[in-house]
NUMIVEX-86056 format. One record per residue (C-alpha): x, y, z; residue number from 1. Coordinates in steps of 0.1 Angstrom, whole numbers, plus 5000, padded with zeros to 4 digits. Each point is the difference from the previous one (the first is absolute). Example, Ala and Ser with C-alpha at 12.3 -4.5 7.8 and 13.67 -1.06 7.14 Angstrom:
VEXVEX    c1    c2    c3    i
VEXVEX  5123  4955  5078    1
VEXVEX  5014  5034  4993    2
// end
This chain:
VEXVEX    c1    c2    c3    i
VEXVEX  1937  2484  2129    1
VEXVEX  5033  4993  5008    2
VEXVEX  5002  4975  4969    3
VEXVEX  4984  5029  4978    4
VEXVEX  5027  5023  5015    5
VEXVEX  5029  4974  4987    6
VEXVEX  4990  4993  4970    7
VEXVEX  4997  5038  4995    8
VEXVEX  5032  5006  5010    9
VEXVEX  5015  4973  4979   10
VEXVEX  4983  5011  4967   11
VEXVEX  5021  5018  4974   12
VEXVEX  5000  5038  5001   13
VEXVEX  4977  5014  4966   14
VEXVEX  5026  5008  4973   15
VEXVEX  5005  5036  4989   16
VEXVEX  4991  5011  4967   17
VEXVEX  5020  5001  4976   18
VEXVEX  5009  5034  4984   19
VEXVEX  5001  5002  4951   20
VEXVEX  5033  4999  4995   21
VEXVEX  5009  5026  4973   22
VEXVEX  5026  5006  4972   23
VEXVEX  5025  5013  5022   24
VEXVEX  4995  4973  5030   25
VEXVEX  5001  4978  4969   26
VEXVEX  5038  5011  4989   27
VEXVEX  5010  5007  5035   28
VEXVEX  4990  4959  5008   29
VEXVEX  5025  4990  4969   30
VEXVEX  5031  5022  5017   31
VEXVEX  5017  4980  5025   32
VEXVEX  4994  5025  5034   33
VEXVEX  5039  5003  5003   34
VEXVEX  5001  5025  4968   35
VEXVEX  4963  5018  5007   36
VEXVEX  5015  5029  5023   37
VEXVEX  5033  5004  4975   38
VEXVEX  4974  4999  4968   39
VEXVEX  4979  5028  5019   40
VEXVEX  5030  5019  5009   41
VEXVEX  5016  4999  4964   42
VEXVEX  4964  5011  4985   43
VEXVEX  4997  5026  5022   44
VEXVEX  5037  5019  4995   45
VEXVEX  4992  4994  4962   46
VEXVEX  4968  5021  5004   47
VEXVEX  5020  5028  5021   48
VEXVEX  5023  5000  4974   49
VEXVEX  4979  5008  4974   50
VEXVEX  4981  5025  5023   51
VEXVEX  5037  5017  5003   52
VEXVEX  5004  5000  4964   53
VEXVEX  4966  5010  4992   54
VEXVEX  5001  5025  5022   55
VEXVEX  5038  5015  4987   56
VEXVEX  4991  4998  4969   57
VEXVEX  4965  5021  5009   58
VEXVEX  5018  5025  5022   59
VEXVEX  5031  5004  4972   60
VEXVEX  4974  5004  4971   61
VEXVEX  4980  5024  5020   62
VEXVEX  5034  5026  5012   63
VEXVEX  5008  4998  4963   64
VEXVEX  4965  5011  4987   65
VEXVEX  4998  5026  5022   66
VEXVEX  5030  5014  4993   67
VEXVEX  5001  4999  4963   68
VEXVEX  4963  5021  5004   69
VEXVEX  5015  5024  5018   70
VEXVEX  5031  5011  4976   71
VEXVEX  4972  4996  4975   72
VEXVEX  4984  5028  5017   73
VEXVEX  5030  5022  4995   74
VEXVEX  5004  4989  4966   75
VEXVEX  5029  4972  5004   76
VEXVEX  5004  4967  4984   77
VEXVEX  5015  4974  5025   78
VEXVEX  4997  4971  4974   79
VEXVEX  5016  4999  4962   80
VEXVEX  4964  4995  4982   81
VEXVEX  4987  5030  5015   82
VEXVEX  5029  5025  4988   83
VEXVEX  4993  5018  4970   84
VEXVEX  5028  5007  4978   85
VEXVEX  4996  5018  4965   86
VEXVEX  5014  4982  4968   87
VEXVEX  5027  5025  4983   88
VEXVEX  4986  5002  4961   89
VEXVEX  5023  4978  4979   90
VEXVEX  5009  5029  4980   91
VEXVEX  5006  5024  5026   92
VEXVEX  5023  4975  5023   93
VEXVEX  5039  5005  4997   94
VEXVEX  5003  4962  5016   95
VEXVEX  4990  4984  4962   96
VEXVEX  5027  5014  4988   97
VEXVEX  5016  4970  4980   98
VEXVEX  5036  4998  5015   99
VEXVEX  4977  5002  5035  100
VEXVEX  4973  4973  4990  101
VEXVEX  5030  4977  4989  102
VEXVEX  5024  5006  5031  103
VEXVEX  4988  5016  5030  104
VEXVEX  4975  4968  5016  105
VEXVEX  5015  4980  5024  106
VEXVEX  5008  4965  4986  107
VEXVEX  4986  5003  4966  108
VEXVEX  5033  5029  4991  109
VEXVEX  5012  4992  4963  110
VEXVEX  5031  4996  5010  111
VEXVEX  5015  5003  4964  112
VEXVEX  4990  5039  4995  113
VEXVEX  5007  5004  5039  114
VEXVEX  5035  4992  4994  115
VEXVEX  5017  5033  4988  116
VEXVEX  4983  5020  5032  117
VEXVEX  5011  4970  5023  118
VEXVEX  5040  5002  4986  119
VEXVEX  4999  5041  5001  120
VEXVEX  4985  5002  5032  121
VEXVEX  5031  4973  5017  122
VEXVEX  5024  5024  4984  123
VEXVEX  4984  5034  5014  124
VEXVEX  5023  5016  5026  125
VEXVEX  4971  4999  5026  126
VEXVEX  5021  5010  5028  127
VEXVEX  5006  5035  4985  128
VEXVEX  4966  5009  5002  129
VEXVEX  4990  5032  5016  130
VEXVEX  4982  5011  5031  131
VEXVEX  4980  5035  4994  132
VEXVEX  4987  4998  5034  133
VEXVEX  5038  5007  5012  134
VEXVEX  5008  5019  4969  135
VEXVEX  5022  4975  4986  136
VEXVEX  5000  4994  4964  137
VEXVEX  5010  4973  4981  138
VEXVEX  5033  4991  5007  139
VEXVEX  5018  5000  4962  140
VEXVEX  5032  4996  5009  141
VEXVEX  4992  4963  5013  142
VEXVEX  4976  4995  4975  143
VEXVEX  5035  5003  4974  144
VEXVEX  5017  4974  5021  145
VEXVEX  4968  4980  4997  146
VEXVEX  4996  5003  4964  147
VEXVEX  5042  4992  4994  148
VEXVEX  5002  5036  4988  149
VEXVEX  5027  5022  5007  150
VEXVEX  5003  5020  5034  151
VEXVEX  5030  5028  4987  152
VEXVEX  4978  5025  4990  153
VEXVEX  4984  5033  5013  154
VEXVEX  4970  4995  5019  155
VEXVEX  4974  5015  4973  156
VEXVEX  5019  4977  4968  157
VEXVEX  5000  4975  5033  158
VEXVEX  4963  5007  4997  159
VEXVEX  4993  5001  4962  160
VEXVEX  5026  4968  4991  161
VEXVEX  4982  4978  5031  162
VEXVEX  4959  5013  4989  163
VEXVEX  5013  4991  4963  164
VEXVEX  5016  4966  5014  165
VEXVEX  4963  4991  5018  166
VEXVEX  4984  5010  4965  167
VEXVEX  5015  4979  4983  168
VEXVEX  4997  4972  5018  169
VEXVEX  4959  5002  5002  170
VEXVEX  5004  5011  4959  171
VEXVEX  4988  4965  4990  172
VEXVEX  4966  5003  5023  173
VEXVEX  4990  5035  4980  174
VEXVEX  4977  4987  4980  175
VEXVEX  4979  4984  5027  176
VEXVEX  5006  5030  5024  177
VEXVEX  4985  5022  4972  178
VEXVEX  4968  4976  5000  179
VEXVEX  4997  5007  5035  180
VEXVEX  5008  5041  4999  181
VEXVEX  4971  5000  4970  182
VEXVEX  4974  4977  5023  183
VEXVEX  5011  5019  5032  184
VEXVEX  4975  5028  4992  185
VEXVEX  4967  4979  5005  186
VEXVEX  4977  5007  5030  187
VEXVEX  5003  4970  5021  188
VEXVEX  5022  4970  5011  189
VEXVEX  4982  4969  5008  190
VEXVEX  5023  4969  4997  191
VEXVEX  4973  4973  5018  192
VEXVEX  4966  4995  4993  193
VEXVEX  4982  5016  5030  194
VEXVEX  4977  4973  5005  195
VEXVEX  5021  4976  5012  196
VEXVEX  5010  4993  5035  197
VEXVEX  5041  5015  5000  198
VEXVEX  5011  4968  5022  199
VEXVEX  4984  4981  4977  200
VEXVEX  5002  5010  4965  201
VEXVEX  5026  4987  4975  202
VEXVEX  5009  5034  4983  203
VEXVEX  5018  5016  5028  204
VEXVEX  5028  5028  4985  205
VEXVEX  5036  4989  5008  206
VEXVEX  5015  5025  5030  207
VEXVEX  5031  4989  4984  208
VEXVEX  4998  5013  4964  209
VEXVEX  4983  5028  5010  210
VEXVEX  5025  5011  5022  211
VEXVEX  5029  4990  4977  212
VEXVEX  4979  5020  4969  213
VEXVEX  4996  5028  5023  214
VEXVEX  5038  5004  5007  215
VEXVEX  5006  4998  4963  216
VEXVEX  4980  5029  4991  217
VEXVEX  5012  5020  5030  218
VEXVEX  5040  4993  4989  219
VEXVEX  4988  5009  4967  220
VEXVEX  4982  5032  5013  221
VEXVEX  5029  5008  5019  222
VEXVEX  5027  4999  4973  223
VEXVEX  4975  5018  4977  224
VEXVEX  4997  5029  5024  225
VEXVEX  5042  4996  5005  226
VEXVEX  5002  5009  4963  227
VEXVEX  4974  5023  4994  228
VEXVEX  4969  4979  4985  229
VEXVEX  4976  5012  5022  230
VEXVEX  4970  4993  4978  231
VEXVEX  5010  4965  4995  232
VEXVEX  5006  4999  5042  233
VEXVEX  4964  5013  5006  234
VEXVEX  4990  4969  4976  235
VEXVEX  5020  4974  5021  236
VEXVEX  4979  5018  5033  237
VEXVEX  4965  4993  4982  238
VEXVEX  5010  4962  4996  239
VEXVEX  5011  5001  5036  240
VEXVEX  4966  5017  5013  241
VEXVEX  4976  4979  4978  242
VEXVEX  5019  4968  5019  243
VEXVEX  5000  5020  5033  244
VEXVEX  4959  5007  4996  245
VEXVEX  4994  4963  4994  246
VEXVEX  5012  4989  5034  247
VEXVEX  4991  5030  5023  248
VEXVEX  4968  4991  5019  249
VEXVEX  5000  4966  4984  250
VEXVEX  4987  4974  5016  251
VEXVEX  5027  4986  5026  252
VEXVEX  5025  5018  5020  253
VEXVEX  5028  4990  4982  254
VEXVEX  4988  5011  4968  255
VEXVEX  4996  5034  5011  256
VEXVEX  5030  5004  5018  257
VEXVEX  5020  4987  4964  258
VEXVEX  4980  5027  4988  259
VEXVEX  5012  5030  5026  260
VEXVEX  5034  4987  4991  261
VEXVEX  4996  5004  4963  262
VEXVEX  4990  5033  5008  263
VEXVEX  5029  5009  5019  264
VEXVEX  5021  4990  4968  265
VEXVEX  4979  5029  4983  266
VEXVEX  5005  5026  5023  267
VEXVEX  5037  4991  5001  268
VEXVEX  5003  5009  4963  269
VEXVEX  4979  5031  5004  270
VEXVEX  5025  5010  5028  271
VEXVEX  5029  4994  4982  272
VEXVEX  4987  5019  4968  273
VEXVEX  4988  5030  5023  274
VEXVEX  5037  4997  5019  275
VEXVEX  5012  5005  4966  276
VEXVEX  4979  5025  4988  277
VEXVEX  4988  4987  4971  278
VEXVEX  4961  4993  5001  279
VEXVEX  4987  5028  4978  280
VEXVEX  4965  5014  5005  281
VEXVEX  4976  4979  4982  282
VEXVEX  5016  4970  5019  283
VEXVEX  4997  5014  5034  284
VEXVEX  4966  5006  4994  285
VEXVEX  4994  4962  4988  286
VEXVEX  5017  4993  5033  287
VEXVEX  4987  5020  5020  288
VEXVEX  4966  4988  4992  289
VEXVEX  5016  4960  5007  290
VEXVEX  5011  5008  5030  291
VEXVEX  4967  5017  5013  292
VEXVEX  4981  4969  4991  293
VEXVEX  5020  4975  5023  294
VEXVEX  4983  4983  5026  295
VEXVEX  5019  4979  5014  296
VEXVEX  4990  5005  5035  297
VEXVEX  4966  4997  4999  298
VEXVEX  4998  4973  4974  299
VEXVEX  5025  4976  5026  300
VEXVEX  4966  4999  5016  301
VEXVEX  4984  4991  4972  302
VEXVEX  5018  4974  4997  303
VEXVEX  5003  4985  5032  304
VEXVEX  4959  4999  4995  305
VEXVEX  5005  4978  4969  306
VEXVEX  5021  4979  5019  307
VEXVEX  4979  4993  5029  308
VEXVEX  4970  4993  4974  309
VEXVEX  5024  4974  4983  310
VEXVEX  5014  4982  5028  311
VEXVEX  4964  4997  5017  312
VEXVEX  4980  4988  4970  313
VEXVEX  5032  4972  4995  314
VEXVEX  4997  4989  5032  315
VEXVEX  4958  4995  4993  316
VEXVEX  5009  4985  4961  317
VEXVEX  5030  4978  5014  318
VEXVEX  4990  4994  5044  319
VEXVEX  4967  4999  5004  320
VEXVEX  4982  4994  4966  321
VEXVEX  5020  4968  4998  322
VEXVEX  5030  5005  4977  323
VEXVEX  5033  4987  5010  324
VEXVEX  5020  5021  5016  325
VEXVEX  5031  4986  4998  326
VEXVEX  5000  5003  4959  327
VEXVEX  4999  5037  5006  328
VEXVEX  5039  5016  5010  329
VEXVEX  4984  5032  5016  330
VEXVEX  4973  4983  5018  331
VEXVEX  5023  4972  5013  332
VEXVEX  5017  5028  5020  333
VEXVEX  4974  5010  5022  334
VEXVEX  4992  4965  5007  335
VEXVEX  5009  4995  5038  336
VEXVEX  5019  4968  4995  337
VEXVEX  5033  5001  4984  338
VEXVEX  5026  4968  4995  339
VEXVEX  5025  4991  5027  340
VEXVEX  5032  5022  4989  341
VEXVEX  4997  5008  4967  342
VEXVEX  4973  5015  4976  343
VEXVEX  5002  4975  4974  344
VEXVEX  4973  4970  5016  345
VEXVEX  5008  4967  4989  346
VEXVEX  4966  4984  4986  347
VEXVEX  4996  4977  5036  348
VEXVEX  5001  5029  5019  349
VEXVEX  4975  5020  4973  350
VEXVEX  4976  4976  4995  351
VEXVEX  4998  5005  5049  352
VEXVEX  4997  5038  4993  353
VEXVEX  4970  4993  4975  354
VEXVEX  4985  4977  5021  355
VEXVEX  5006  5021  5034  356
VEXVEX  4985  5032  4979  357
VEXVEX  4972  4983  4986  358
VEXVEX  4989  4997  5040  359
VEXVEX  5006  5038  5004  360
VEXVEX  4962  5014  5004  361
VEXVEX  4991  5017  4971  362
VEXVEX  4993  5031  5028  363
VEXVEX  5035  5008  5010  364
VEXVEX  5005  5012  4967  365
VEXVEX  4976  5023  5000  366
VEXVEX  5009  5010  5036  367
VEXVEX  5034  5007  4984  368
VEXVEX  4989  5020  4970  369
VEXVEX  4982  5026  5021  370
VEXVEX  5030  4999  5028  371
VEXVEX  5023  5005  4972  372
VEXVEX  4972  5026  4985  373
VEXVEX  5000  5017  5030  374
VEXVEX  5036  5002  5008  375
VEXVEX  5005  5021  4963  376
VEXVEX  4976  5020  5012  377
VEXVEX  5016  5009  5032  378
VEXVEX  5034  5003  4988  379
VEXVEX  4991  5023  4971  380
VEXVEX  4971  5017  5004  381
VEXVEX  5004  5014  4966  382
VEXVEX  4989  4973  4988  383
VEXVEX  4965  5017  5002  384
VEXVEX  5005  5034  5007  385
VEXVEX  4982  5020  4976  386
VEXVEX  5009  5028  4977  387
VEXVEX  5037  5015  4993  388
VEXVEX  5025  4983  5019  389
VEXVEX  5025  5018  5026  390
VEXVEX  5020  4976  5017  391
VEXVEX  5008  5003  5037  392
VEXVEX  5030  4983  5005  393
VEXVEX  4997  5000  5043  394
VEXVEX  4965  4984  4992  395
VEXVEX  5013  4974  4977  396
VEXVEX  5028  4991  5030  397
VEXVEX  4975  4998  5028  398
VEXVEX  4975  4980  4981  399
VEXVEX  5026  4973  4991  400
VEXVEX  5016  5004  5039  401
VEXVEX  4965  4989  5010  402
VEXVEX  4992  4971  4971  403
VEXVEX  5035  4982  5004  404
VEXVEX  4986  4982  5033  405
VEXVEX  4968  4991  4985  406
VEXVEX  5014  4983  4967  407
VEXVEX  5012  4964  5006  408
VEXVEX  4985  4980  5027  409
VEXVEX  4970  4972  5000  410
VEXVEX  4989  4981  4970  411
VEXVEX  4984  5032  4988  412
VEXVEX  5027  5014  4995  413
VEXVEX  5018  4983  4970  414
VEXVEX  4996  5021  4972  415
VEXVEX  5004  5035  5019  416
VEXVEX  5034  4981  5011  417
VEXVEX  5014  4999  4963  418
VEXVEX  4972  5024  4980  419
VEXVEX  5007  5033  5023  420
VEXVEX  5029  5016  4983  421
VEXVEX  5028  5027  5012  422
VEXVEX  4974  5031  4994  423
VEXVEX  5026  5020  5017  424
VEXVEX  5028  4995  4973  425
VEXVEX  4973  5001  4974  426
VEXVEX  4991  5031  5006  427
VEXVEX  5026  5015  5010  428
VEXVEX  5018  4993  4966  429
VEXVEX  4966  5011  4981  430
VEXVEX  4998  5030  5022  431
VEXVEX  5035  5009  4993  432
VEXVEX  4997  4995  4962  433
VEXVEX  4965  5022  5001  434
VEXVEX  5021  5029  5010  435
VEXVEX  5025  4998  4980  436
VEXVEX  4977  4999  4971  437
VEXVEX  4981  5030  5016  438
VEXVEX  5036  5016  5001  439
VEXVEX  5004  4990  4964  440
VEXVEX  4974  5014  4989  441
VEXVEX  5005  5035  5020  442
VEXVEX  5033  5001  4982  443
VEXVEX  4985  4998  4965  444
VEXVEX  4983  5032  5008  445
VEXVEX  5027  5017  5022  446
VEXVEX  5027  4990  4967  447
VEXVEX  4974  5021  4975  448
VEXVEX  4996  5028  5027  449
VEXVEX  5038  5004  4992  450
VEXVEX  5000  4994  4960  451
VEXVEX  4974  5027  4999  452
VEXVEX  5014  5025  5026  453
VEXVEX  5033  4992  5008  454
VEXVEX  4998  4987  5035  455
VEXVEX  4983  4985  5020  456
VEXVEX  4967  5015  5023  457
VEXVEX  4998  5014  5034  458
VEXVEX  4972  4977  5008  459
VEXVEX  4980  4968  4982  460
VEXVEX  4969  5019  4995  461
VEXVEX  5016  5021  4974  462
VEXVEX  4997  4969  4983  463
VEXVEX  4965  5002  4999  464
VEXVEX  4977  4998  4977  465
VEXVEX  5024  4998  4970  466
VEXVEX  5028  4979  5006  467
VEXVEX  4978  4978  5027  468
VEXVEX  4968  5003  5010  469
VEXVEX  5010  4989  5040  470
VEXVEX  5032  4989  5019  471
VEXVEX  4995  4960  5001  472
VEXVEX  4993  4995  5034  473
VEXVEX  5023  4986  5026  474
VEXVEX  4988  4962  5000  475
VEXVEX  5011  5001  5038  476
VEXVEX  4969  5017  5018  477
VEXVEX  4990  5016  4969  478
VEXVEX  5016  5035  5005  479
VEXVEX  5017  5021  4974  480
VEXVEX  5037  4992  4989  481
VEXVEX  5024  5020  5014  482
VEXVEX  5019  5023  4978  483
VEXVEX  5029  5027  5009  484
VEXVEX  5019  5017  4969  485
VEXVEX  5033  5000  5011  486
VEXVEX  5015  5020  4969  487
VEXVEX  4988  5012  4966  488
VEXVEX  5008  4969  4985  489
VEXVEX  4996  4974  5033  490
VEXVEX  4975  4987  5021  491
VEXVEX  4988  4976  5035  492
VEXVEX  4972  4979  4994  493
VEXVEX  4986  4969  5021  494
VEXVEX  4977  4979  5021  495
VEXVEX  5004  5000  5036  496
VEXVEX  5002  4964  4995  497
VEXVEX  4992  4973  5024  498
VEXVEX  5002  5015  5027  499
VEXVEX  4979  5023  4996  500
VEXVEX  5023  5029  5015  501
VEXVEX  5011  5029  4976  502
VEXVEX  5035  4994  5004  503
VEXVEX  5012  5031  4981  504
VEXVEX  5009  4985  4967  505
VEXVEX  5025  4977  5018  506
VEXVEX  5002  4964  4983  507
VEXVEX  5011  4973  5024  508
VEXVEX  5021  4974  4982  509
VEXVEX  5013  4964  5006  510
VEXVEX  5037  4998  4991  511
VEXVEX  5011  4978  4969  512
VEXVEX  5016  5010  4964  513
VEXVEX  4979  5016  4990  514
VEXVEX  4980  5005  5034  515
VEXVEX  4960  4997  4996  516
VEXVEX  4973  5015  5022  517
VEXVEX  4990  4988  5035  518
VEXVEX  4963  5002  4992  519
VEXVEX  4992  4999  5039  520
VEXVEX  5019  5036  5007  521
VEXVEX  5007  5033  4981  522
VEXVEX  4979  5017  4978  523
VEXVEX  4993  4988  4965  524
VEXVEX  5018  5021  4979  525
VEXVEX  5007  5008  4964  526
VEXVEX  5036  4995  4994  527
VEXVEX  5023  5021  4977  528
VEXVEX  5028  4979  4982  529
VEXVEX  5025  4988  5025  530
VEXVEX  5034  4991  4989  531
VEXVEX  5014  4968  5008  532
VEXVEX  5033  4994  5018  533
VEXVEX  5025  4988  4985  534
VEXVEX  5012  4963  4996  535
VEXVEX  5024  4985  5026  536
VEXVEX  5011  4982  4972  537
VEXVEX  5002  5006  4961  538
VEXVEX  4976  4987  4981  539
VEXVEX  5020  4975  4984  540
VEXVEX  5008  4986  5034  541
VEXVEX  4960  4997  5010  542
VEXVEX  4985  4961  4999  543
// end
C-alpha cells in the first residue's frame, strides 16, 4: 500500500487540454509580448477617433439639415442652389449695353475704350461735390480752381464758366454717354448671370468703374442743371438709376451698399435742380415716381440673405465637399488658421494649413454654417420678417447688444467671426438714404403743389390723390413724415431719424467744411441750400 501510495505520488500530473488557437491568438503569438498592450492601446484610440469623427460629422450634418428645413418652411434659401433668381430678358437688361459688356466686369475691362472715362474721372474736382442731406451744393467755386479756370468772376458766371469748364472736359465721352442715356430706359439691370455662386463667378461688375462712371454722369448732371439743360440732366439720372437698380438687393452686401451710394449721387442732383428751381413738371413727375420706388432698406435684407446663401453653399463646394480651400481668397478667410505675421503664407507653411484642415471634421463646418446662420438671424431679424418693412432702430441696437458675445468663440465659431457684418452701420446708412428718398419724393409733389397754386399746402394730404396718391412713409417706425409749412413758399420736412424721438425738425450735425449729419442724433431732415463760408484763404492759395 504504501508502495502503491509512492509510486502514485511520483507519477506525472494528467496534462491539461489544450485550447484551438485562432487567427487572432495566431497574430498575437508573432508580436513579441513587449508591443501587445501598446498595439492594443494604439488600435483602440484609432477606433475612438473615428467614433469622434463619425460622430461630429453625424451631429454637424444633422444641426445643418434641420436648420436648412426649417427656413425652408418660411420660404428661405440658406444654400446658393436653392435661391431662385430670375434671368433679366437680353433685350430688356440695361447691363448689355455695349460700352457695359466691354468695361464694367472685373478683370476682363477693355482697357482701351475704358481709357477716356478713367483720365476724366482722375481730373474731376471730386472734393467739390455736394451734400443735399446738409443742403450743400456743389461747391463751383473749387470746382474752377480744380479745373485751372479762373476764380475773378461773379458767383453765377463763377457758376456757368466752371459747369462749361467740367463739360468740356467729359465732351470727348458724349458719344458713349449718349449710348448709355438711349439704353438707360430698359426695365432691368442684371450685370451677372444669376446662376452662379457671387463668390465664385468670374463676371463680377467692377465697384471701381461703376463708381467712377457714376461720378461722371453726376458732374455731368450737375453742370447740365448749372446751365439750364435740364432734359439732358434728367437723362444723366436715368443712367445713374439703371446702374443704382443693378446693385440694390444684389447679391452681397457690398454690392448693395455701392448701390445706396449711387443712389445718393441721384438724389444729390435732384436736390440741386429743385434748390435751383428748375425741374419743370413732367420731370418731377418722372422723379417723383423714381424716388417712390426705392427700396433700399428693405432690399439691404435682401441682400444680406443672398449673402448668407453664398458664403454657406462655398463653404459645402470648397470645405466639406472636398475642394481646396486655400485656392479660394474668400473662403481662405474664414479658415481658422492664418500664417505667423503676415497674410501672405509662404508655400511650407500652406502646404501645414492644408494638411492641418484636411484633419478638420467635415462636422464643424456645418456646426459653423448654422452658428453663423443663426447669428444673422438674431442680429437682424429682418432677415425674415414678412411683409412691408418698418425698421426699429432700438430693436436693431438691442439685437446686436445681445449677438456681439455670442459671435467668436470655439471652433464653431469661424465663419460668424469674419461672415457677420456691421448690420448697424449698414443699416443705418440704408435707413438714412430710404428717407431721404421718401423726402425726395415728397418734394416732387410739394414743388407741383406750388407750380400749380403758388405755394405750398397747409398739410400733405392736400397732395392727395392728384399730385400723390400717399405721403411715403417714414421708414423709421413706419409713421407719416412730418411736414409744417413755414411760409407760402417754405417748408419742414423729416424723419425722426434714429433715434426714434421727434426732435422738432432739429438736425444734429458733426462739425467739418462742409459739416455732415450725425446719423445717431437729430431728426432727419430735408435741408434748404446752405451757404458755405467763406475761404480762410483765396482760392489760389488752396493745395
Amino acid at each position: 500500500m504504501g508502495e502503491d501510495s509512492s509510486a502514485f505520488a511520483q507519477a506525472p500530473a494528467p496534462a491539461a487540454p489544450s485550447l484551438p488557437r485562432g487567427r487572432v491568438s495566431r497574430i498575437l503569438g508573432l508580436i513579441p509580448p513587449g508591443l501587445r498592450l501598446p498595439l492594443v492601446l494604439a488600435g483602440a484610440l484609432a477606433v475612438l477617433v473615428l467614433l469622434f469623427y463619425a460622430e461630429e460629422n453625424w451631429r454637424g450634418r444633422r444641426a445643418w439639415v434641420r436648420y436648412r428645413r426649417e427656413q425652408a418652411a418660411r420660404g428661405i434659401a440658406v444654400e446658393w442652389k436653392n435661391v431662385k433668381i430670375a434671368r433679366a430678358p437680353e433685350e430688356k437688361n440695361f447691363a448689355r449695353t455695349p460700352f457695359l459688356q466691354a468695361v464694367i466686369f472685373r478683370g476682363q475691362s477693355d482697357a482701351r475704350r475704358w481709357a477716356p472715362f478713367a483720365n476724366a474721372s482722375r481730373q474731376l474736382p471730386l472734393g467739390a461735390w455736394g451734400n443735399c442731406q446738409t443742403g450743400y451744393a456743389l461747391d463751383w467755386e473749387a470746382a474752377a480752381f480744380a479745373l485751372g479756370a479762373s476764380t475773378n468772376l461773379a458767383a453765377e458766371a463763377l457758376r456757368e464758366h466752371a459747369a462749361a469748364a467740367i463739360l468740356r472736359l467729359l465732351e470727348p465721352l458724349e458719344p458713349t454717354l449718349d449710348e448709355l442715356r438711349a439704353s438707360s430706359r430698359r426695365e432691368f439691370t442684371q450685370f451677372a448671370d444669376p446662376g452662379g455662386n457671387p463668390f465664385d463667378r468670374t463676371k463680377t461688375a467692377d465697384f471701381m468703374v461703376v463708381r467712377s462712371l457714376t461720378q461722371i454722369l453726376g458732374f455731368h448732371a450737375c453742370a447740365d442743371v448749372a446751365l439750364g439743360r435740364e432734359e439732358r440732366a434728367l437723362a444723366d439720372l436715368r443712367v445713374i438709376h439703371a446702374l443704382a437698380r443693378g446693385m440694390i438687393g444684389g447679391p452681397t452686401l457690398v454690392d448693395h451698399m455701392i448701390g445706396v451710394a449711387l443712389h445718393g449721387h441721384l438724389q444729390q442732383v435732384f436736390w440741386e435742380g429743385w434748390a435751383a428751381r428748375r425741374w419743370d413738371e413732367k420731370e418731377l413727375t418722372e422723379l417723383q415716381a423714381v424716388f417712390l420706388s426705392a427700396d433700399l432698406a428693405g432690399t439691404l435684407f435682401q441682400s444680406l440673405r443672398l449673402e448668407r446663401a453664398a458664403l454657406n453653399s462655398l463653404i459645402l463646394e470648397h470645405a466639406i465637399e472636398g475642394r481646396t480651400p486655400a485656392k479660394n481668397p474668400i473662403l481662405r478667410n474664414v479658415i481658422p488658421i492664418q500664417g505667423p505675421g503676415s497674410s501672405a503664407l509662404d508655400p511650407l507653411w500652406e502646404k501645414f494649413i492644408q494638411r492641418l484642415e484636411a484633419q478638420i471634421p467635415r462636422g464643424w463646418y456645418y456646426q459653423n454654417m448654422v452658428h453663423y446662420s443663426r447669428m444673422m438671424d438674431a442680429l437682424a431679424p429682418n432677415l425674415a420678417r414678412p411683409g412691408p418693412l418698418r425698421l426699429s432702430p432700438s430693436e436693431a441696437e438691442a439685437s446686436w447688444s445681445r449677438g456681439q458675445s455670442r459671435i467668436s468663440g470655439g471652433p464653431f465659431s469661424w465663419v460668424a467671426s469674419v461672415g457677420i457684418p456691421n448690420f448697424r452701420k449698414a443699416e443705418m446708412t440704408a435707413a438714412r438714404w430710404q428717407a431721404e428718398a421718401g423726402l425726395a419724393a415728397i418734394v416732387c409733389a410739394l414743388e407741383r403743389h406750388r407750380r400749380i397754386r403758388g405755394a405750398y399746402p397747409e398739410t400733405l394730404q392736400a397732395l392727395a390723390p392728384q399730385l400723390l396718391d400717399a405721403p411715403a412713409a417714414d421708414p423709421i417706425g413706419g409713421q407719416p413724415m412730418r411736414y409744417r409749412r413755414i411760409a407760402p413758399d417754405r417748408f419742414l420736412l423729416y424723419s425722426v431719424g434714429w433715434n426714434e424721438r421727434d426732435d422738432d425738425g432739429r438736425m444734429a450735425l458733426r462739425p467739418g467744411s462742409p459739416p455732415s449729419v450725425d446719423l445717431e442724433r437729430g431728426d432727419w431732415v430735408w435741408a434748404w441750400p446752405q451757404e458755405r463760408e467763406p475761404s480762410a484763404e483765396p482760392p489760389a492759395a488752396r493745395p
